[in-house]
C-alpha positions in Angstrom: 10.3 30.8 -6.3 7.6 30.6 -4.1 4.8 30.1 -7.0 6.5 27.4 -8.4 4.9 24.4 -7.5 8.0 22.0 -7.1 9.2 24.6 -4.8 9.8 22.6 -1.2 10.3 25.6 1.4 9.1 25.5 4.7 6.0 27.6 5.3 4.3 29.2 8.2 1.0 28.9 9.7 -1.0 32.3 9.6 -4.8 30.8 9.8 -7.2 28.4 8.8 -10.9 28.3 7.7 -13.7 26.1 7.0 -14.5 25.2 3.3 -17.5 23.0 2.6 -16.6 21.0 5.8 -13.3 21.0 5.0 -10.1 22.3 6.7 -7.7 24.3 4.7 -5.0 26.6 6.0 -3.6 30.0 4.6 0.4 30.1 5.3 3.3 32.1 3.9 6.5 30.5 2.8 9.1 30.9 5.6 11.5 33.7 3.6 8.5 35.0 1.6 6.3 37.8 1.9 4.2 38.0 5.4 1.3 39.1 3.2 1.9 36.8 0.1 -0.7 34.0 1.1 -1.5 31.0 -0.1 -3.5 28.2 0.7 -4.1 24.4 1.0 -5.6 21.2 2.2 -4.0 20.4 5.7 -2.4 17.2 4.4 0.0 19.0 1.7 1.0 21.4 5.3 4.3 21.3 6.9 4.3 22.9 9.7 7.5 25.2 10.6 6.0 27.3 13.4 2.5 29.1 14.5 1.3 31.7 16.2 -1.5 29.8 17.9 -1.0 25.8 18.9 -5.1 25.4 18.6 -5.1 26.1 14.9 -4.1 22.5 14.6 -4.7 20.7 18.0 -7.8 22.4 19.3 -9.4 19.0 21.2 -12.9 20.0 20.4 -12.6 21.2 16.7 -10.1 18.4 15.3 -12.1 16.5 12.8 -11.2 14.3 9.4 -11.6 15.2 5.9 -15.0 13.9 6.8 -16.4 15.9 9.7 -16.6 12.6 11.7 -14.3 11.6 14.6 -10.7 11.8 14.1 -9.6 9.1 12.1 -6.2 7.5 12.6 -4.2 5.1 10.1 -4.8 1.1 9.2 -1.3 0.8 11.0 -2.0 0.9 14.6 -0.1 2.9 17.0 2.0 0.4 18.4 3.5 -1.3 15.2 3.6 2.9 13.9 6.5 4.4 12.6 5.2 7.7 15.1 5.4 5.4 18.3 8.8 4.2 17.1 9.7 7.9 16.9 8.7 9.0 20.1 10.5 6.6 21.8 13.8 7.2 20.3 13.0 10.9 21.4 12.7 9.8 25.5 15.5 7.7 25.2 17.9 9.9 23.3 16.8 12.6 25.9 15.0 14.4 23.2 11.4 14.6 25.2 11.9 14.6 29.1 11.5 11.2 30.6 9.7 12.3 33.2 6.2 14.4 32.6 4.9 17.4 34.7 1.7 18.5 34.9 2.6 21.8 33.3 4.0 20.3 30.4 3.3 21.6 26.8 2.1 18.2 25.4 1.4 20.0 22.2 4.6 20.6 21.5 6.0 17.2 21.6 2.9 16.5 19.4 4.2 19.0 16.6 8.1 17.4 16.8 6.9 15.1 13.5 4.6 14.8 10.8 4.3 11.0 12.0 2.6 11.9 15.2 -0.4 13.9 13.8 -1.6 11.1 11.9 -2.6 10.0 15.2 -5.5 11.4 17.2 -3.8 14.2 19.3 -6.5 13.2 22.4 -5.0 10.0 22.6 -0.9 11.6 22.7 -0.4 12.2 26.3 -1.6 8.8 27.4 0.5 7.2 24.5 3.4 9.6 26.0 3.1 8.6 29.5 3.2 4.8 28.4 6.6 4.8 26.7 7.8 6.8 29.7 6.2 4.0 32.0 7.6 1.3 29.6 11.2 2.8 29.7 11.4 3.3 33.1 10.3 -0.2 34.0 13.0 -1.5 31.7 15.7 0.7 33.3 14.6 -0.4 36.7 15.1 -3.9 35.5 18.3 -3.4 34.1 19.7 -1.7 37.3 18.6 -5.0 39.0 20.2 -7.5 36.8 23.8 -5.0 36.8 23.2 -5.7 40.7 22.8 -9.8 40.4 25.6 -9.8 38.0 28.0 -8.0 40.3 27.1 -10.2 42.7 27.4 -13.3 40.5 31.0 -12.0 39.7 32.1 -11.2 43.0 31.3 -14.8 44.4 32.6 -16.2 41.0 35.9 -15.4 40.4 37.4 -16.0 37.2 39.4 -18.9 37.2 42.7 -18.7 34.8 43.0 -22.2 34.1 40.7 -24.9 32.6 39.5 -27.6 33.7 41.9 -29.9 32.1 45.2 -27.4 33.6 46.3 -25.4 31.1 45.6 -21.6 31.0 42.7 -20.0 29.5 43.6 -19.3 26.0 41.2 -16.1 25.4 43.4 -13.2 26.2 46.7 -15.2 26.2 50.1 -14.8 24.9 50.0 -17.9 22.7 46.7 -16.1 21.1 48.0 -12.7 20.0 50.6 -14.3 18.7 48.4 -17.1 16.5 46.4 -14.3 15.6 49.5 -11.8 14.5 50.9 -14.6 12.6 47.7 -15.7 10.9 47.2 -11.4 9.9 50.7 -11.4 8.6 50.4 -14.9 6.8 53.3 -17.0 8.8 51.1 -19.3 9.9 50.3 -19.7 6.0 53.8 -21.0 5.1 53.9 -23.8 7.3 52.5 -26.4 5.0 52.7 -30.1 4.3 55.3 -29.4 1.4 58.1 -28.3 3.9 56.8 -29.7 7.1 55.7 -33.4 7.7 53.2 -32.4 10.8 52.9 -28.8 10.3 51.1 -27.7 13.1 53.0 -29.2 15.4 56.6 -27.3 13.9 54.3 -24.0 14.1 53.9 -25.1 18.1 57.4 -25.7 19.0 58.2 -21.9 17.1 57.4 -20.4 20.4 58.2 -21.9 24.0 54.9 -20.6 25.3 53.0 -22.4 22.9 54.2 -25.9 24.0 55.0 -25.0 27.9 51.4 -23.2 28.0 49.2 -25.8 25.9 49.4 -29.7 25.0 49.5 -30.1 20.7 45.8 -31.7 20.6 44.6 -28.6 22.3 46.7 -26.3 20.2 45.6 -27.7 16.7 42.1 -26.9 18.2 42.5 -23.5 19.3 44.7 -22.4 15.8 41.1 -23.3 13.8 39.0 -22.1 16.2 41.8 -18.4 15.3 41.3 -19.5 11.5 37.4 -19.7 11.4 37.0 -16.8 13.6 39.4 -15.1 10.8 37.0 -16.4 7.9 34.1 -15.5 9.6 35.5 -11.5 10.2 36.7 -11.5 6.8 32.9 -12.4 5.5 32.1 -9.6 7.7 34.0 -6.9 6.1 33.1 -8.5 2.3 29.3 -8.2 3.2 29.3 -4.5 4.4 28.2 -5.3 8.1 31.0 -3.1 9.3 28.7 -0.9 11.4 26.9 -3.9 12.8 29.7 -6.1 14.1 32.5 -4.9 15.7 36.3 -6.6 15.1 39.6 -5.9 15.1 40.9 -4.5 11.8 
């Protein structure tokens, strides 16, 4: 109900008044009665909608509990959680990237509670620097996709190293150490059955031994058995959203 106190609706903006230099606000709850009112200090407000932007933003009349300047957090705007806000909200499309000179400023301002712990006369500049920021870096990153197709286009990839054999990333010999590690093949190949294990695991295949010498091999099969410890660590420590692998 709307006169319990631990009730959490969102409420509506009808007015606000002065009260021994004080701002406090008279609002309804947002499925309540339009002339149930109620009142409070402007810090315990959430705002859902108004019927007139300048009961909160009006540049001349925006003052502290205090009657002094506007006065914004210890945290400064640039290590703030609002600035980190705003500029998920330009790059996420959220607020336009570019600005116009009709544009309702005010009502970017109102998006989160974050951003009105900052002085609203200071919003549009803030604003207009992320968009300044993000577009610098996008111009950047449209000249470094240019070098690098240039780089690539005058560096082809070569398919063998520099010692002769292929490249083992993306060969056949790989998806097949990496099948048979998964499915625990590679496993039974031990010093109890085999007297140089690894090297009757290489002549299993004729592209393992026609592809890559047995020094290189033994190499690449830990290289696939780290890279399997290291995944598996991975998955154990919850970092599934972080790293991507192969399941």
């Amino acid at each position: 109900m709307p006169n319990d106190k631990r009730h959490r609706s969102r409420i509506i903006l009808i007015d606000r008044y002065d009260e021994n230099g004080k701002w406090r606000y008279s609002f309804r709850f947002e499925d309540g009665d339009e002339t149930e009112l109620f009142n409070a200090s402007y810090r315990y407000v959430t705002i859902l909608k108004e019927g007139d932007v300048l009961l909160l933003f009006d540049k001349d009349e925006k003052v502290n509990s205090n009657n002094n300047e506007f006065e914004e957090p210890d945290i400064s705007w640039k290590k703030s959680l609002a600035r980190k806000l705003l500029y998920n909200d330009v790059m996420e499309g959220r607020v336009p990237l570019e600005g116009t000179a009709t544009e309702d400023v005010s009502s970017i301002y109102m998006m989160h509670l974050e951003y009105s712990y900052y002085n609203f006369d200071s919003f549009k500049c803030r604003l207009n620097s992320i968009r300044k920021s993000i577009k610098k870096m996008e111009e950047r990153a449209a000249d470094d996709q240019i070098a690098f197709n240039t780089y690539v286009n005058n560096n082809p990839v070569s398919l063998f190293s520099y010692q002769g054999y292929i490249q083992w990333q993306g060969s056949e010999a790989q998806k097949q150490v990496q099948k048979d590690l998964a499915n625990g093949v590679l496993e039974s190949y031990t010093k109890e059955k085999y007297k140089h294990p690894k090297m009757a695991y290489w002549l299993t295949q004729i592209f393992f031994y026609w592809e890559f010498p047995l020094p290189v091999f033994r190499d690449k099969i830990r290289q696939e058995i780290r890279k399997a410890k290291y995944v598996h660590t991975l998955k154990v420590r919850g970092k599934n959203d972080t790293y991507k692998y192969a399941s």
